[in-house]
C-alpha positions in Angstrom: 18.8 52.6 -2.8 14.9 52.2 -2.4 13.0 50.9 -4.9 10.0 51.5 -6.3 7.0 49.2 -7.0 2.7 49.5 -7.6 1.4 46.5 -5.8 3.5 43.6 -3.6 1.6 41.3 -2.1 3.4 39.6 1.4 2.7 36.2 1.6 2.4 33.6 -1.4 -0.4 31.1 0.4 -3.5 30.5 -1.5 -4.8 34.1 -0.7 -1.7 35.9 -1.6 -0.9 34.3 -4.8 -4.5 34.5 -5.8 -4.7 37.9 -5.0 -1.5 38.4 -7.4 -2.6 36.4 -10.5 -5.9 38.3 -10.1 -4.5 42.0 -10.1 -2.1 40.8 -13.0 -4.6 39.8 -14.8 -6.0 43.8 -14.3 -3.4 44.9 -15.5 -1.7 45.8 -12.4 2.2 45.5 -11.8 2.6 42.5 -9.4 5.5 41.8 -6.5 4.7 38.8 -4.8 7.0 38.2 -1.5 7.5 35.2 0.1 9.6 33.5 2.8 9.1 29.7 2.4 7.3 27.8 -0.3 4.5 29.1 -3.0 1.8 27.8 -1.8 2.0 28.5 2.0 0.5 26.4 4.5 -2.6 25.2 2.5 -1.0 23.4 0.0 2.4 22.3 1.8 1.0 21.4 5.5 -2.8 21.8 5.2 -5.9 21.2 2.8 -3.5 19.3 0.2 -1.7 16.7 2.7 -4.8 16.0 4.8 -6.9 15.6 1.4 -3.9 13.3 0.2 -4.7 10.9 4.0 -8.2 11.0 3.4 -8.8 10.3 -0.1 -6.2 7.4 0.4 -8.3 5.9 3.7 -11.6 6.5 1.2 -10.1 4.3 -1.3 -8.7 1.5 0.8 -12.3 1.2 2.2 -13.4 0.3 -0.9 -11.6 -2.8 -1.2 -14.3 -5.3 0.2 -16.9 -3.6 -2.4 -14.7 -3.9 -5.5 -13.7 -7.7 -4.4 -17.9 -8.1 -4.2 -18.2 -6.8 -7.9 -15.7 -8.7 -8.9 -12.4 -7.3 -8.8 -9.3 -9.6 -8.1 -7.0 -8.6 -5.6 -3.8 -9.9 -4.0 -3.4 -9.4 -0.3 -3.6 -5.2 0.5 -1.4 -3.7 2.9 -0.5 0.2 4.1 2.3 1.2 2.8 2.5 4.6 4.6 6.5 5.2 3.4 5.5 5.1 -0.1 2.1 7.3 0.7 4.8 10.3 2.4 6.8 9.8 -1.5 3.7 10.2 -3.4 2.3 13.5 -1.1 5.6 15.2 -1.5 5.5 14.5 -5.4 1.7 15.8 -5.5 2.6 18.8 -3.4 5.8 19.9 -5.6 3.8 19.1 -8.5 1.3 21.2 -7.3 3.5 24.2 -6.3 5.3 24.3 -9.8 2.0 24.3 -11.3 1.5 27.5 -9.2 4.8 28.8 -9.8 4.2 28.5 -13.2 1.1 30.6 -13.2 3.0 33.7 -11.6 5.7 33.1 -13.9 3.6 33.4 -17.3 1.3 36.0 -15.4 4.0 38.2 -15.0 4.4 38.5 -11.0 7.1 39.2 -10.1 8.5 36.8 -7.0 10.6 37.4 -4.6 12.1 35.5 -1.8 13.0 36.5 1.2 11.2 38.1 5.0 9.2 41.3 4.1 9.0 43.8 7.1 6.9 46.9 6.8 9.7 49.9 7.9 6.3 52.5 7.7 3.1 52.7 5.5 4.6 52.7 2.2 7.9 50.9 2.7 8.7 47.7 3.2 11.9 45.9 3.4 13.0 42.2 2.4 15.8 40.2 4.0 17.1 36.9 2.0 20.1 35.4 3.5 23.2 38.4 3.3 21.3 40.9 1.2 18.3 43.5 2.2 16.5 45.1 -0.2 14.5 48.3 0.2 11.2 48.8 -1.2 8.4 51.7 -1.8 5.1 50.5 -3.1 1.8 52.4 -3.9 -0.7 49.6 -2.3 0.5 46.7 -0.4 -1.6 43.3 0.5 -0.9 41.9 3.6 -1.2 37.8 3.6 0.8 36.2 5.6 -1.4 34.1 7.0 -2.4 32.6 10.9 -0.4 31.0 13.6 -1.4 27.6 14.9 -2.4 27.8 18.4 -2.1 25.2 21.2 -3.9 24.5 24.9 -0.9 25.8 26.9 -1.9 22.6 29.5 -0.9 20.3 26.8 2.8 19.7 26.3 3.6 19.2 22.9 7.2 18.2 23.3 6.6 14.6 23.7 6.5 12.3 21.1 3.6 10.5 21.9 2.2 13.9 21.0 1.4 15.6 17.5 -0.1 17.9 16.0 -2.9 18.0 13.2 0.3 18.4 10.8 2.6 16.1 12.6 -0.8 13.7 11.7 -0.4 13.9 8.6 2.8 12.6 8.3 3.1 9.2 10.6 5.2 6.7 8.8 3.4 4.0 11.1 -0.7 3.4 11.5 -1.0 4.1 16.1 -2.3 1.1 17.7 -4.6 3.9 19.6 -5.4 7.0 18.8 -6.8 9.8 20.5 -7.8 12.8 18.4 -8.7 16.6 20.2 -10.2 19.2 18.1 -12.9 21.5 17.4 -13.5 21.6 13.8 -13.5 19.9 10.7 -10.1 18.8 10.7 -10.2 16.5 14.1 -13.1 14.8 12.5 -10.9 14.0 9.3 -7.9 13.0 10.7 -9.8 10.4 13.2 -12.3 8.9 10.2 -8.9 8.5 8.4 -6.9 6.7 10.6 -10.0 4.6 12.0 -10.3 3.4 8.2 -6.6 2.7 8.1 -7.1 0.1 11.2 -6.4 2.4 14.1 -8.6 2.2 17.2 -9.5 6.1 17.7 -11.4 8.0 20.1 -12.5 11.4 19.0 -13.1 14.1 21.4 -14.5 17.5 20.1 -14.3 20.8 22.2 -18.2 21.6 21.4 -20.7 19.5 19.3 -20.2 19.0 16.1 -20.6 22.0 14.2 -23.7 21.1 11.7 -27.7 20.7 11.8 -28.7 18.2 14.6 -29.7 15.7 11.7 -26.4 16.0 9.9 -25.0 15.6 13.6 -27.4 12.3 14.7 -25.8 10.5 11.0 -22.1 11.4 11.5 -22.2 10.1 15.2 -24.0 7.0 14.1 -21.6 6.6 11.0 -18.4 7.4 13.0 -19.6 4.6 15.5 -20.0 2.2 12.7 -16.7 2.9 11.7 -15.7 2.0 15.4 -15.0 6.1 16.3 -15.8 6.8 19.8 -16.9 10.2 19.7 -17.3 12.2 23.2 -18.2 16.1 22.4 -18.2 19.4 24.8 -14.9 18.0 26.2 -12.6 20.4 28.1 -9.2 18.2 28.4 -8.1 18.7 32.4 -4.3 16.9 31.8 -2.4 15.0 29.3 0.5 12.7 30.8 2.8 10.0 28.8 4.9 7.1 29.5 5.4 5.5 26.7 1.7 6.2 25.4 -0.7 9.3 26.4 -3.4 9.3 29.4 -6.1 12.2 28.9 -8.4 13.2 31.5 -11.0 15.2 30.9 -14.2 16.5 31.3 -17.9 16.2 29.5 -21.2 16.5 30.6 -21.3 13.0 31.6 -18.7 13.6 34.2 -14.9 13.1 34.3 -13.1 10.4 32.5 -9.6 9.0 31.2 -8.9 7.5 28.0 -5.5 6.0 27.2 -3.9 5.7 23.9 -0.8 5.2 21.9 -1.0 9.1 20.7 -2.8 11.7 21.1 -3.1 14.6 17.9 -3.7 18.4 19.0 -6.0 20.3 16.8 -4.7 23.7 16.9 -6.6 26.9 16.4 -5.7 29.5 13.9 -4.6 32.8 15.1 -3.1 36.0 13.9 0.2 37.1 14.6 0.5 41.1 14.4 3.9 40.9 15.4 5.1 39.5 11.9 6.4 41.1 9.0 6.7 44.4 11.0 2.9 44.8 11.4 3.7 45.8 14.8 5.1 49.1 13.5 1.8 50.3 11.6 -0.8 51.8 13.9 -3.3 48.8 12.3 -6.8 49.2 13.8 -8.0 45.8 15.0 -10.9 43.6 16.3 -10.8 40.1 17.7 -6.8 40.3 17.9 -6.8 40.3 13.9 -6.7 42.9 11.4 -9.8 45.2 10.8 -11.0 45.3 6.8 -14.1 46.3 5.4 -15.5 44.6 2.9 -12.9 44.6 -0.1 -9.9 44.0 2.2 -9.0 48.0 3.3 -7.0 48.3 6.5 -7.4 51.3 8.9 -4.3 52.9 6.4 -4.7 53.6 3.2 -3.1 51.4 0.8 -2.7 48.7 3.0 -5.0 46.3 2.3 -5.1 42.7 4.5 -6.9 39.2 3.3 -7.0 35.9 5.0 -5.9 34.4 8.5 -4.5 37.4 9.7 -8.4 39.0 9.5 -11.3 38.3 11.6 -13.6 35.3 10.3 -12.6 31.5 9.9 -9.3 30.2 9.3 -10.1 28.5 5.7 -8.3 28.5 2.4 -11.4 29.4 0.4 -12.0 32.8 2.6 -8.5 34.1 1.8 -8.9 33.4 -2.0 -12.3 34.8 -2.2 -10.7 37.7 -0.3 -7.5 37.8 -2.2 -10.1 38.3 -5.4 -12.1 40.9 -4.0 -9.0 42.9 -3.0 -7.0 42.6 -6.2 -10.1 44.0 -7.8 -10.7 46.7 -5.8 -7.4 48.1 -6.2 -7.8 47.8 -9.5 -10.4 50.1 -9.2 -13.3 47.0 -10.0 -16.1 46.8 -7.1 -16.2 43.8 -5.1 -17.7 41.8 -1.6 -16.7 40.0 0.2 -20.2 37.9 2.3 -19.8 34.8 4.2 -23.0 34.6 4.8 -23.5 31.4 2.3 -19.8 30.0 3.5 -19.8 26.3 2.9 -18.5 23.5 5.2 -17.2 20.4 4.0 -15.6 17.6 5.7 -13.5 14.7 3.7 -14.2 11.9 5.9 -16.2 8.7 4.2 -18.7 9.9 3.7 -18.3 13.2 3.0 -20.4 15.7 4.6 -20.7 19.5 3.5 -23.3 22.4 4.5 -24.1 25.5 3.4 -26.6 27.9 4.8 -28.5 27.8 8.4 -29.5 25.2 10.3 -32.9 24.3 11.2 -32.1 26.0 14.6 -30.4 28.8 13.3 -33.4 29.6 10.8 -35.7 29.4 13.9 -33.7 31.8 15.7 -33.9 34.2 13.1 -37.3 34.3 13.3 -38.3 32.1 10.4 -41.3 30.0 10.6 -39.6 26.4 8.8 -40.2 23.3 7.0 -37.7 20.7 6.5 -37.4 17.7 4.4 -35.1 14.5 4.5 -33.8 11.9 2.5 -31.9 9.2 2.7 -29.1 8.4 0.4 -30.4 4.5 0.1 -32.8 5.6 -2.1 -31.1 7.0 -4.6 -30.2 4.4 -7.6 -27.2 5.9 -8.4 -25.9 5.6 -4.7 -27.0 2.0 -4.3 -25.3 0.6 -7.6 -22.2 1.9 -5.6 -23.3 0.4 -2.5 -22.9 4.2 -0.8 -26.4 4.4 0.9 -25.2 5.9 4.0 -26.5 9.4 4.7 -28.6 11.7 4.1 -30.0 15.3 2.3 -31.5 17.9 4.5 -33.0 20.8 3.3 -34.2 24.1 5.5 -37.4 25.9 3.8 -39.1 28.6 4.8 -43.1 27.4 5.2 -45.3 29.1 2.6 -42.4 30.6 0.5 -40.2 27.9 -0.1 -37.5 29.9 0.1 -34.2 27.3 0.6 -32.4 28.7 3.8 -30.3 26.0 4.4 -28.9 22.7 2.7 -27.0 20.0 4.5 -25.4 16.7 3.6 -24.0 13.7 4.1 -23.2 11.0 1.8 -21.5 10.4 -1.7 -20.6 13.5 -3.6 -21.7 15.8 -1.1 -19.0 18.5 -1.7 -19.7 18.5 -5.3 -23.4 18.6 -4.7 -23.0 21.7 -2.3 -22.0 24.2 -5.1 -25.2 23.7 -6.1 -26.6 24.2 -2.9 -24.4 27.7 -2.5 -25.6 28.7 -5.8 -29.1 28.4 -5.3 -28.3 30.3 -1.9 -26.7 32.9 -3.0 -29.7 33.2 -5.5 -32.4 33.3 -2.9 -33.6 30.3 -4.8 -36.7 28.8 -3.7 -38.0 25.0 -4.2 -39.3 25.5 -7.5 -36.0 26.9 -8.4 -33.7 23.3 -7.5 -36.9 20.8 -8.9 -37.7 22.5 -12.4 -34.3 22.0 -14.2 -33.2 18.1 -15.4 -30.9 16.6 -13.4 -28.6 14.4 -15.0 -29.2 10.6 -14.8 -28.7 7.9 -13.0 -26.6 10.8 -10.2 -26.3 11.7 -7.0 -27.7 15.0 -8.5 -31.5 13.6 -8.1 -31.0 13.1 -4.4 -31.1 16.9 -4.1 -33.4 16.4 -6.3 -35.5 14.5 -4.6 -34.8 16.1 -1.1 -36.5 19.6 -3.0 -39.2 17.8 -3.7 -39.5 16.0 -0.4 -40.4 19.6 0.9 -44.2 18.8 -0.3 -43.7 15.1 0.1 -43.4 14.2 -3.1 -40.3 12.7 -3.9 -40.7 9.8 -5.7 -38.5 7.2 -4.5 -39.5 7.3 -0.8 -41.8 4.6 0.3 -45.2 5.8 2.1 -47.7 4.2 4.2 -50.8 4.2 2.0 -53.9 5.4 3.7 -56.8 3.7 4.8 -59.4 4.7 3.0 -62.7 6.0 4.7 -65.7 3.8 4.5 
């Protein structure tokens, strides 16, 4: 017996279950399939456990400057058992929450492995039983694959990957972290605040402005990170601890650790859910959509991992969105154009919009400003001076073409950044609201009005005057 439904949505990770509550909400009848937990990788293995490690090495940093204000304190130790108990409670908590939400937004959910059988049926396998379904529009997210270097064997146990991080019961003695992106950097600020000894060794440079870059490698030094970057790893060996050689520009070298964590890279896999079967148009190995989420089929619609673009949580919802609302016959974009980056380390760092080099290369003729963190009030109260506000101007326009950070409340302070962005905001348009006070705020503030050199709380050479 086949069964017939409007919309069902394959995949219940933060894209798919956005997607559903979003074309609920239109009015639209919802089936929402998935195979392991609501949620799906972001909030079980992802975003949620990493931000868990993070914000916990953030806070035990902070020890020595609450003992300085004042704060007693018996002797602190890691007690990384009773960290696992509390991520798993956050993460259930968390997924009932979203359960919830489908549950009083009347999606259907249904457990089980969705396969598409053609381009309007799919069928779902749970255990003994297989249902058969026929659906008018169908969103396919099911998410990425985590990819490996095929020279590094990931059997041994002296070697984990970016999830397996997440999860060590014991702080390594040495740890060697290989990546490419934001998570790498996380993972080894983290553990080097927890007491490890880490070296940090990043497939390119590190993805931001060259001023943004210049801070975080001096910062990650200061918190004893060694930091080596266009690394190509030539061979991993263990023996009761991992050797890595590899390459840089600076020539060949080996570093030895207790562990070494893989940063996988997230890819599509077309083969899954019986996508294999549709005649999908692709490009880049992932599913081709324009911009509301429509596949080369009609009423197939795909969002997320498994189409082109970065692997991140907040493309797939923004995508989800879009697509709900397009089959509900609303109109919608999708534009990555002002995507921000944040990183969760201590301090935080997030960017939105170009680079200095990036503006050049597009032909723009560019002013920038700094400014450092240690001169805003509110930061030095909190003893948080490190880092820095750059902005990217266009000369004689002032239009803001890029905004990047590093320092306390960056990732809040962003959204302001990505809203004046996405308003083709110029300087005038950051410096003539108020800005609450004393706040981080008024060092983006201030770094606006830096732009014409007048921020107020920078210290200047006064000039000789002419005789």
């Amino acid at each position: 017996m086949v069964e017939k439904r409007d919309l069902m949505v394959i995949g219940g990770g933060p894209g798919g279950y956005h997607a559903a509550l979003r074309a609920a909400q239109l009015g639209q009848q919802v089936t929402l399939i998935e195979q392991g937990e609501i949620g799906g990788a972001c909030l079980n293995e992802g975003c949620i456990p990493s931000k868990i490690l993070t914000h916990f090495a953030s806070e035990f940093r902070k020890q020595g400057h609450l003992q300085k204000m004042g704060m007693v304190m018996g002797e602190t130790s890691i007690d990384l058992a009773r960290l696992k108990s509390y991520r798993e409670e956050k993460i259930q908590g968390l997924r009932a929450g979203v359960e919830g939400l489908l549950r009083s937004g009347g999606v259907e959910v249904m457990k089980g492995a969705a396969s598409f059988l053609s381009e309007n049926r799919i069928g779902i396998e749970n255990g003994h039983q297989f249902s058969l379904f026929e659906f008018k529009q169908a969103i396919v997210a099911i998410g990425g694959k985590m990819e490996y270097p095929s020279r590094i064997s990931m059997k041994s146990p002296f070697v984990l990957t970016e999830r397996e991080a997440l999860t060590m019961t014991e702080i390594p003695e040495e740890l060697i972290v290989s990546g490419h992106d934001y998570v790498a950097i996380e993972i080894a600020a983290a553990y080097a605040a927890l007491g490890s000894a880490v070296t940090l060794l990043m497939e390119g440079r590190l993805p931001f402005d060259q001023a943004i870059e210049r801070e975080m490698k001096r910062l990650l030094k200061k918190q004893k990170v060694s930091v080596t970057t266009e690394v190509t790893i030539l061979s991993v060996s263990d023996d009761g601890g991992v050797e890595v050689d590899y390459e840089s520009p600076t020539g060949t070298r080996q570093v030895n650790g207790t562990h070494l964590v893989v940063c996988g890279k997230s890819g599509a896999d077309l083969t899954c859910a019986g996508l294999d079967r549709l005649q999908l148009e692709c490009e880049e190995g992932k599913i081709k959509v324009d911009g509301e989420g429509r596949t080369s089929i009609p009423g197939v619609w795909a969002i997320g991992d498994v189409t082109p673009g970065p692997g991140l949580a907040i493309k797939a919802i923004k995508e989800g969105k879009v697509a709900a609302e397009a089959i509900a016959g609303k109109t919608g974009e999708m534009d990555l154009e002002w995507l921000p980056a944040i990183v969760h380390m201590d301090p935080p760092v997030a960017c939105a919009g170009w680079t200095e080099e990036e503006a050049k290369d597009r032909g723009y003729d560019v002013v920038c400003s700094e400014y450092p963190f240690r001169a805003n009030g509110f930061a030095a109260l909190k003893e948080e001076t490190d880092g820095m506000i750059k902005i990217v101007s266009e000369k004689g326009t002032s239009l803001i073409l890029g905004i990047h950070m590093i320092g306390p409340g960056a990732v809040e302070l962003i959204s302001t950044g990505v809203l004046g962005l996405e308003m083709a905001a110029r300087a005038e348009d950051f410096t003539f609201p108020l800005y609450p006070h004393p706040s981080s705020n008024e060092a983006l503030m201030e770094a606006l009005e830096e732009l014409t050199g007048h921020a107020v709380h920078l210290q200047r050479r006064k000039k000789k005057a002419v005789r």
